[in-house]
Every structure is written in structure tokens, then in C-alpha cells.
N, C-alpha and C positions, 0 to 999 in steps of 0.2 A: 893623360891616358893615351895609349897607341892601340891600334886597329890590331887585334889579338888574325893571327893568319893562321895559325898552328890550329889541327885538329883541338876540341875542347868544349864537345856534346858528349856529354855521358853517356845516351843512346844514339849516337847519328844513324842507325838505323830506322830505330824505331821514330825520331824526328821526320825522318824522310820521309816512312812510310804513312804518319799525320800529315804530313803535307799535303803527299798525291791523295790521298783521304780527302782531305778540306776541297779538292778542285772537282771530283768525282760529280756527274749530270751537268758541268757548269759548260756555257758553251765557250768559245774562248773571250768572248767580248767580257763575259763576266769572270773568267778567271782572269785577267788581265786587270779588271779595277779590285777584286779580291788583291793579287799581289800588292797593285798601288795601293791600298791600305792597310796593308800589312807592311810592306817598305815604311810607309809612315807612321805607325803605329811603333815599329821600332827603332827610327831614327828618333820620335821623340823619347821613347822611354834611354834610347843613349843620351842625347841631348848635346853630348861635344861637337858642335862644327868641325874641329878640326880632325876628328879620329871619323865624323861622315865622309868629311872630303877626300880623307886618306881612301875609305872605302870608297868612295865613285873613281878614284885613281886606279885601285885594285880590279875593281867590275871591269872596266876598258878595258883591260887588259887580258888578250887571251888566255886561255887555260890552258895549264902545261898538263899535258898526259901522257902518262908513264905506259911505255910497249914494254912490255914483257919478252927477253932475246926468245 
């Protein structure tokens, strides 16, 4: 299995907007072990070490963003 990079949320909006939902009143010490269990909650339900590692390659990695001319 390979680290899927392509868009491939059927709502990435509405994903998004559950997100920022789930952090709401949290201070950041608690939204920061919220993430960490959530990071692990979904590296185990992947399970592949090697499609995790591909992603911790990926994360390093700055984020390309697109200027609009």
C-alpha cells in the first residue's frame, strides 16, 4: 500500500470543519495530546509502517502553496 497524497475526502470541508469543532474550549496543551491521539488512533487503524513512514517523510516536508497570478 502507498501513502494516498491526492485529495480523497468526500467532504474535506465538512472533515475540516469537525476538526476545528473537536479543538473548540480546549487550551492548547489539550489540543496538542487530543492531536497525539488521534495521530495514533490513525497510524494504528493504517497499521503499514511503511506507508506511516512514507507519511512522516511527507509531514517534514513543507507545504507547497499555490499564489494565484
Amino acid at each position: 500500500m502507498a501513502l494516498v497524497t491526492t485529495p480523497n475526502l468526500r467532504d474535506p470541508d465538512g472533515f475540516y470543519e469537525a476538526l476545528m469543532e473537536l479543538h473548540e474550549g480546549l487550551s492548547p496543551e489539550e489540543s496538542a495530546a487530543l492531536n497525539a491521539r488521534l495521530v495514533l488512533l490513525l497510524a494504528n487503524h493504517i497499521g503499514d509502517e511503511a506507508v506511516l513512514e512514507e507519511a512522516f517523510r511527507a509531514a517534514r516536508r513543507p507545504a507547497l502553496v499555490q499564489h494565484s497570478p
